[in-house]
C-alpha positions as CSV (number, residue, x, y, z in Angstrom):
1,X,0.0,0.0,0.0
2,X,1.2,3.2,-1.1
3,X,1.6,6.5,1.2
4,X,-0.5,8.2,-0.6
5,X,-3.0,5.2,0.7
6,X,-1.8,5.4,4.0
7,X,-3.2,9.0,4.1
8,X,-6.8,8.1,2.5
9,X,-6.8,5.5,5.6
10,X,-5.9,8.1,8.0
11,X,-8.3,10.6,7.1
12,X,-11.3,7.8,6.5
13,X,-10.4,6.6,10.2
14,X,-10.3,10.4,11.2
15,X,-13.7,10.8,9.2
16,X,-15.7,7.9,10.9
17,X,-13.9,8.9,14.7
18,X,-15.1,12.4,14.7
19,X,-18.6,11.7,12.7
20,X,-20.0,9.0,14.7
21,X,-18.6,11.3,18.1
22,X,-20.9,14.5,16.7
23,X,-23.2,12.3,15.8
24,X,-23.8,10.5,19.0
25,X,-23.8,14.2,20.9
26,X,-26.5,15.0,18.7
27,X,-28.8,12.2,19.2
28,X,-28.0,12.4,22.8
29,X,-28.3,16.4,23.0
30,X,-31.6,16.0,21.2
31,X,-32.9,13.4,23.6
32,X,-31.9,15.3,27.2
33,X,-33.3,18.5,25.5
34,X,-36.6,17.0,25.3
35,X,-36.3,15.5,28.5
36,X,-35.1,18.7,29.9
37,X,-38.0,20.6,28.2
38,X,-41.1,18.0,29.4
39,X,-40.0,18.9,32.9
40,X,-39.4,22.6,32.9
41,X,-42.5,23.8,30.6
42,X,-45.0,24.6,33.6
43,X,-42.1,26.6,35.3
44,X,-41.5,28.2,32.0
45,X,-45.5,28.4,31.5
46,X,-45.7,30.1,34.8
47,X,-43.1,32.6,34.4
48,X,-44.3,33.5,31.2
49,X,-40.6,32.8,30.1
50,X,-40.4,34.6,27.0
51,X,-39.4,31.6,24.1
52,X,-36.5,33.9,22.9
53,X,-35.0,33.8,26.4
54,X,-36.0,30.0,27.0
55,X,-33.9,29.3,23.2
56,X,-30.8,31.7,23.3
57,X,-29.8,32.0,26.8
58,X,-31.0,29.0,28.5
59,X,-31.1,25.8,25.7
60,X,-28.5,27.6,23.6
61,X,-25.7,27.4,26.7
62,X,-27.2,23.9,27.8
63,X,-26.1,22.3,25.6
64,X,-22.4,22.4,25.5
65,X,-22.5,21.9,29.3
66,X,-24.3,18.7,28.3
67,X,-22.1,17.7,25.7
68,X,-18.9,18.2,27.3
69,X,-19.7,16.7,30.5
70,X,-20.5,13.4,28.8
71,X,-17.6,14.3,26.3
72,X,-15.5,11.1,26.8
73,X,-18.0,8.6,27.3
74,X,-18.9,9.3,23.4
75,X,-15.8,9.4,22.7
76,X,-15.3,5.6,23.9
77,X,-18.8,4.6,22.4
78,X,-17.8,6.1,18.8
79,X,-14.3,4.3,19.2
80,X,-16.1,1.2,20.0
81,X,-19.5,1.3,17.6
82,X,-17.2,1.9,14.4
83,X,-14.1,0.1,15.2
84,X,-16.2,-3.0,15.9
85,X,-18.0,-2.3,12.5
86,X,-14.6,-2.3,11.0
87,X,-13.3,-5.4,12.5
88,X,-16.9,-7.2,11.6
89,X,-16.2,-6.2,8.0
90,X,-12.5,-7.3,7.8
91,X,-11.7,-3.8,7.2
92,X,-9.0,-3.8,10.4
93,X,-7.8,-7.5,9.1
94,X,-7.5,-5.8,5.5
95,X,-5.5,-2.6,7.1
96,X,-3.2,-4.7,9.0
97,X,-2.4,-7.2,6.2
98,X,-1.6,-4.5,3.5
99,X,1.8,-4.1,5.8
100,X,0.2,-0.8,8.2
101,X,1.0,-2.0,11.8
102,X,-1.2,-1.4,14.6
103,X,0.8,1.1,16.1
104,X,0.9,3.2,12.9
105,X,-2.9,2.4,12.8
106,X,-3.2,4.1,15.7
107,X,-2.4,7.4,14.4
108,X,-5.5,8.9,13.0
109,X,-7.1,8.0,16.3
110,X,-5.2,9.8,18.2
111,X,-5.4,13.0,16.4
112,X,-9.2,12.5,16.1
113,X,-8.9,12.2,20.3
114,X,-6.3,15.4,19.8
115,X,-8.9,17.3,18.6
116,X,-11.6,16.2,21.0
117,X,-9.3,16.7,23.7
118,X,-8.8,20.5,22.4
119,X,-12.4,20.6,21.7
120,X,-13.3,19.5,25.0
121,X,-10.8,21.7,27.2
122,X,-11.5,24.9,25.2
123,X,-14.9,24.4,26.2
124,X,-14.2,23.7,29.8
125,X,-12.1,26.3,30.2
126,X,-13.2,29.5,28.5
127,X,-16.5,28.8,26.5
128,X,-18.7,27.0,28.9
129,X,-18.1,29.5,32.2
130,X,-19.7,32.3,30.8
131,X,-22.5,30.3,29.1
132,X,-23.3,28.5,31.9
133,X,-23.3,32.2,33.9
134,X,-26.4,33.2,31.4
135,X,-28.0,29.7,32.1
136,X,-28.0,30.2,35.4
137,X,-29.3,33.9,35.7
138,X,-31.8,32.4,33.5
139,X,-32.8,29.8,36.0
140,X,-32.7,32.1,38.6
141,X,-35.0,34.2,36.8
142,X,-37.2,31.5,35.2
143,X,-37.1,28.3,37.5
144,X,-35.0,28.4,40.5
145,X,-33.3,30.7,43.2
146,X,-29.9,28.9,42.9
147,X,-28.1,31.5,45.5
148,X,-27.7,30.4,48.7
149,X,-25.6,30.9,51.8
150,X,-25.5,28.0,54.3
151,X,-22.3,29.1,56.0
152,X,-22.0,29.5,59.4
153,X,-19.2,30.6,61.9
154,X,-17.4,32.1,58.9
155,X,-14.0,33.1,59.4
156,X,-11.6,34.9,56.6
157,X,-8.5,36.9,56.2
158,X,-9.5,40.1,53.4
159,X,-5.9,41.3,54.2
160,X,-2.6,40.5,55.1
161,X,-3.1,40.6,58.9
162,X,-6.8,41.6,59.1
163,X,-9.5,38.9,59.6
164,X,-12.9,39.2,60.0
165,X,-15.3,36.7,61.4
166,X,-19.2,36.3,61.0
167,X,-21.3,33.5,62.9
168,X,-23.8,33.9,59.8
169,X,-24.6,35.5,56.8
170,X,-28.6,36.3,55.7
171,X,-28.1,37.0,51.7
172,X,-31.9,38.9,51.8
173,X,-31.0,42.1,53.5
174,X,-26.8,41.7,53.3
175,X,-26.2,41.2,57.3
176,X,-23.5,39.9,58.8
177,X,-24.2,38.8,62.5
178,X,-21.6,38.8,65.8
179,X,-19.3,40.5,63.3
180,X,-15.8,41.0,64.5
181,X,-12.2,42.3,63.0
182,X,-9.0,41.5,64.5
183,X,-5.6,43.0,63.5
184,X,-2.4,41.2,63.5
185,X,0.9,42.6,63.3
186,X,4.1,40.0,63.0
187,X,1.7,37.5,64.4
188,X,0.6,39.6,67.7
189,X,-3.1,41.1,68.2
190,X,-3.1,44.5,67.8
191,X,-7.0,45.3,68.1
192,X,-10.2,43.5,67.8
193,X,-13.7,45.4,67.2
194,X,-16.6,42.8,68.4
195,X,-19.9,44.3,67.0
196,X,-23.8,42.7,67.3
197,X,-24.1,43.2,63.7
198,X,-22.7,44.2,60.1
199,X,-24.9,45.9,56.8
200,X,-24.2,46.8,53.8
201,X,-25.4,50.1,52.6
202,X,-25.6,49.8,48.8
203,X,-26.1,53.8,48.9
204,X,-22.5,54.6,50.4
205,X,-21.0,51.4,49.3
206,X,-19.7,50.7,52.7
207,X,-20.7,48.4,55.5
208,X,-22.3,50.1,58.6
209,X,-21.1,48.2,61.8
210,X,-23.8,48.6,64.8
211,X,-23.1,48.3,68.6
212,X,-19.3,47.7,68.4
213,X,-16.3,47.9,70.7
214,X,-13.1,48.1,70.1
215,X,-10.0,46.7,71.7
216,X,-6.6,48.3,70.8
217,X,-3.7,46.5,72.4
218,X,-0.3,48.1,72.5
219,X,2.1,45.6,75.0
220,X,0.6,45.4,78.1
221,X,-1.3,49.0,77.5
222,X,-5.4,48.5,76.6
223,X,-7.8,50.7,75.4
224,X,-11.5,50.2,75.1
225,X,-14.1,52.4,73.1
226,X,-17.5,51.9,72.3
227,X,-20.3,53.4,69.6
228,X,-23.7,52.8,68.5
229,X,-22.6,53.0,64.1
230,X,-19.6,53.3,62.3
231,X,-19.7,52.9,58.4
232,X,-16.1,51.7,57.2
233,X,-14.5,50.0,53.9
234,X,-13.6,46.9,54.1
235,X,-11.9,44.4,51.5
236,X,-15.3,42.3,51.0
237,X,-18.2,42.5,48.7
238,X,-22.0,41.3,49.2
239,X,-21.8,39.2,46.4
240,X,-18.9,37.0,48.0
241,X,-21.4,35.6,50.3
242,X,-24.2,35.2,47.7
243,X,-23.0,32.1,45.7
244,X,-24.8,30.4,43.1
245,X,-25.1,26.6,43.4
246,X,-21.7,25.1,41.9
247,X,-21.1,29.1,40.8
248,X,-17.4,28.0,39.8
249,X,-18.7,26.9,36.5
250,X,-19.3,30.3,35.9
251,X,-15.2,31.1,36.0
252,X,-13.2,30.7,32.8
253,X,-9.7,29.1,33.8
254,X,-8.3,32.6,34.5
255,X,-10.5,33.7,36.9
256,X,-10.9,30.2,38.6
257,X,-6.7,31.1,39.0
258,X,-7.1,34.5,40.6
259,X,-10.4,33.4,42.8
260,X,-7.9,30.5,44.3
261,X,-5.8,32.7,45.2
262,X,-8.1,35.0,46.6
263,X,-9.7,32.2,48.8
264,X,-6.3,31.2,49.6
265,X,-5.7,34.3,51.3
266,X,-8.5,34.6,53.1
267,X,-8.2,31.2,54.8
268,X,-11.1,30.0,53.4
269,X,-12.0,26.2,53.9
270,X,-12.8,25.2,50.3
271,X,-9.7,25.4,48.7
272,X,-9.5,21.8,47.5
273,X,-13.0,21.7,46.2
274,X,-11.8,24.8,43.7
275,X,-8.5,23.0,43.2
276,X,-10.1,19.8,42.1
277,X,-12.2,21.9,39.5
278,X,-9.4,23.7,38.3
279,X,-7.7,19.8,37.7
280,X,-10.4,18.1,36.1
281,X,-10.3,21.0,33.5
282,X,-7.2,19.4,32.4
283,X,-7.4,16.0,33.5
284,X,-10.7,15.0,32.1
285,X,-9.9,16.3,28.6
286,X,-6.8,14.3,28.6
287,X,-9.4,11.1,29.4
288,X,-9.9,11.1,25.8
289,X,-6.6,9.5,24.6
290,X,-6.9,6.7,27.7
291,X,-10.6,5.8,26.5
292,X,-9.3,6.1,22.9
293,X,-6.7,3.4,23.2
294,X,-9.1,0.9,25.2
295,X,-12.1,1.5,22.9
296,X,-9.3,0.6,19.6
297,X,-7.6,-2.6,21.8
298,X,-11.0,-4.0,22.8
299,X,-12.9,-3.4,19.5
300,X,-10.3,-4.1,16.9
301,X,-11.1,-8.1,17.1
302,X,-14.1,-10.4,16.4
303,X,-15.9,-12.0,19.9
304,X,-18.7,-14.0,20.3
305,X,-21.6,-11.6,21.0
306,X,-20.9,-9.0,18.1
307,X,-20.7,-5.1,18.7
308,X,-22.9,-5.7,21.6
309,X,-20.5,-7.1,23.5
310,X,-17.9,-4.7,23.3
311,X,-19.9,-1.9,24.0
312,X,-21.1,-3.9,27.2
313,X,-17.5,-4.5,28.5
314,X,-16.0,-1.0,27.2
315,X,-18.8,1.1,29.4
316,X,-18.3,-0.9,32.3
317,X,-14.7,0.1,31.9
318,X,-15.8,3.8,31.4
319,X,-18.7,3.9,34.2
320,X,-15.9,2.5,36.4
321,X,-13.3,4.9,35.5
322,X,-16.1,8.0,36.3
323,X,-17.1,6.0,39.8
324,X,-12.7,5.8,40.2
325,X,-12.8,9.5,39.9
326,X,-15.8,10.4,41.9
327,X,-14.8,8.1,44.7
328,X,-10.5,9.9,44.4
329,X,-12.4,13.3,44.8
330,X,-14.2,12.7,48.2
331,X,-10.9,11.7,49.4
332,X,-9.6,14.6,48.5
333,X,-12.3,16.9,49.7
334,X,-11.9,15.2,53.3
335,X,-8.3,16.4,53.6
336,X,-7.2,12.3,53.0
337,X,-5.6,13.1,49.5
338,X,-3.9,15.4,47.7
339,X,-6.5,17.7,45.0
340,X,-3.7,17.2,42.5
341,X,-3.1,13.4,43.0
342,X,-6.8,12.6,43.5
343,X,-7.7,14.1,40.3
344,X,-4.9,12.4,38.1
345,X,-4.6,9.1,39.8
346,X,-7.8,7.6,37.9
347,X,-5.7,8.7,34.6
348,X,-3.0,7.0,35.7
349,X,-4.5,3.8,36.5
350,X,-6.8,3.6,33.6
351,X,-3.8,4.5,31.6
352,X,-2.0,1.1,32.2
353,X,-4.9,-0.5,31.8
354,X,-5.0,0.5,28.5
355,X,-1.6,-0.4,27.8
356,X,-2.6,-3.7,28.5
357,X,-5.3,-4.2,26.5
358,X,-3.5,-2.5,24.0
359,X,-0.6,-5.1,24.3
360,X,-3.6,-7.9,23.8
361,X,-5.0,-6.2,21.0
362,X,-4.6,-8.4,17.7
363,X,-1.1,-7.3,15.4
């Protein structure tokens, strides 16, 4: 066979890879938009959700949420559904004899998964946040409230040195209650102002503390003073407290970056939750190649039990792999793994797997 032939191969493997992929998103879009629909058409009804709205900015950003987050489980099903056909039809037996080895066979897969991986992170990282930010005012406008606030005892540094400290937030009126500041200086309290209650006042742009004291310690010297309202500045915002449910999927990768570090200098306590999002942006993108190579080394022979039985085997492989990865995370939310390690370990594991199979697969 010819290099010239070589390349028709590549691009008909390339061809089948990345239309049966868009193909199955479509059927499967099509289906959960229906779904989607039959369940939300009173609230829509009752809202009087105008059908521009309910198109453009909520269905319109639903569905690449939808598609990516089911991105490498059709990945692995196209792998499988048209490799299988191939090997049914001797096409693989007819590739592999011509003198093309499986390794070089390989190829167009992987830059069919190359692309889907680029695909897949470009929407994860920069497409879907602000999409999903215009679904989700849309819901709360049309369905839901999705802000909340369930914190309590809340604790956070807003500067180097200063921490403030809230036993509870109510996101209605924008009141902080037992409100408190204390100031450090090389590690040593230098005054703390203990107040019944803090407001924001969205005329001044300023909170208004109400029946505070202060306590300004300098050595062994204190001094005390009292008043009924102060209205002061502070390095905090309402909308820091009014959070959206799973409101990171609003952030693009950037601004995920700068609200880590943000959260990671206020001492806040859900640091690995953020770091695990900011990883599975890259790792689960990277899931495509892994799923690639198992769907080719499982599919790429003839079994008893036809196409059927590959896809059986290859999903319990990829339902176990998103179980693996669910079941890493919650270890590392409870402080028992590292975010980093939790997040990549499945990859790994799943990765020498597929070598594996891959060293199985038929030559």
């Amino acid at each position: 066979m010819s290099f010239s032939g070589l390349k028709k191969i590549d691009l008909y493997i390339i061809k089948k890879f990345l239309g049966t992929y868009f193909f199955a998103i479509v059927i499967i879009i099509s289906i959960a938009v229906v779904f989607d629909l039959s369940e939300k058409v009173e609230d829509f009804i009752e809202k009087s959700a105008p059908v521009k709205e309910i198109i453009f900015d909520y269905y319109l950003n639903f569905i690449p949420y939808f598609a990516n987050l089911f991105s490498s489980l059709f990945t692995f099903i196209a792998v499988i559904f048209f490799t299988s056909k191939m090997a049914y039809n001797t096409e693989i037996i007819a590739i592999l004899s011509s003198g093309v080895s499986f390794r070089r066979m390989m190829l167009p897969y992987f830059i069919s998964a190359l692309i889907i991986a680029v695909f897949s992170f470009t929407l994860m990282a920069y497409i879907i946040p602000p999409a999903n930010s215009v679904r989700k005012d849309f819901e709360y406008k049309y369905i839901k409230n999705p802000i909340r606030n369930t914190d309590k005892n809340i604790h956070k540094q807003i500067e180097p040195g200063l921490f403030v400290y809230m036993k509870s937030y109510n996101v209605s009126n924008d009141v902080g209650y037992k409100f408190s500041i204390e100031k450090f200086e090389n590690g040593i309290l230098k005054s703390k102002l203990i107040s019944d209650y803090v407001k924001w006042d969205e005329v001044k742009k300023k909170w208004t503390i109400r029946n505070y004291y202060i306590r300004e310690i300098d050595g062994i010297q204190e001094k005390i003073s009292e008043g009924k309202s102060v209205d002061t500045t502070l390095n905090m915002l309402p909308e820091e407290f009014k959070r959206m449910q799973n409101f990171t999927e609003t952030m693009n990768l950037h601004e995920l970056n700068r609200y880590i570090d943000q959260q990671y200098m206020q001492g806040a306590d859900n640091v690995v939750e953020l770091l695990i999002d900011k990883y599975q942006r890259f790792a689960y993108p990277f899931s495509t190649f892994i799923l690639t190579l198992i769907g080719v080394s499982l599919s790429s022979r003839k079994v008893r039990g036809g196409i059927g039985m590959h896809i059986g085997f290859g999903l319990i492989l990829s339902f176990s792999y998103i179980l693996f990865m669910r079941f890493t995370t919650m270890f590392a939310i409870s402080g028992s793994l590292n975010p980093l390690f939790a997040v990549w370990v499945p990859n790994v594991l799943y990765a020498i797997i597929s070598v594996f199979l891959y060293r199985l697969a038929p030559k």
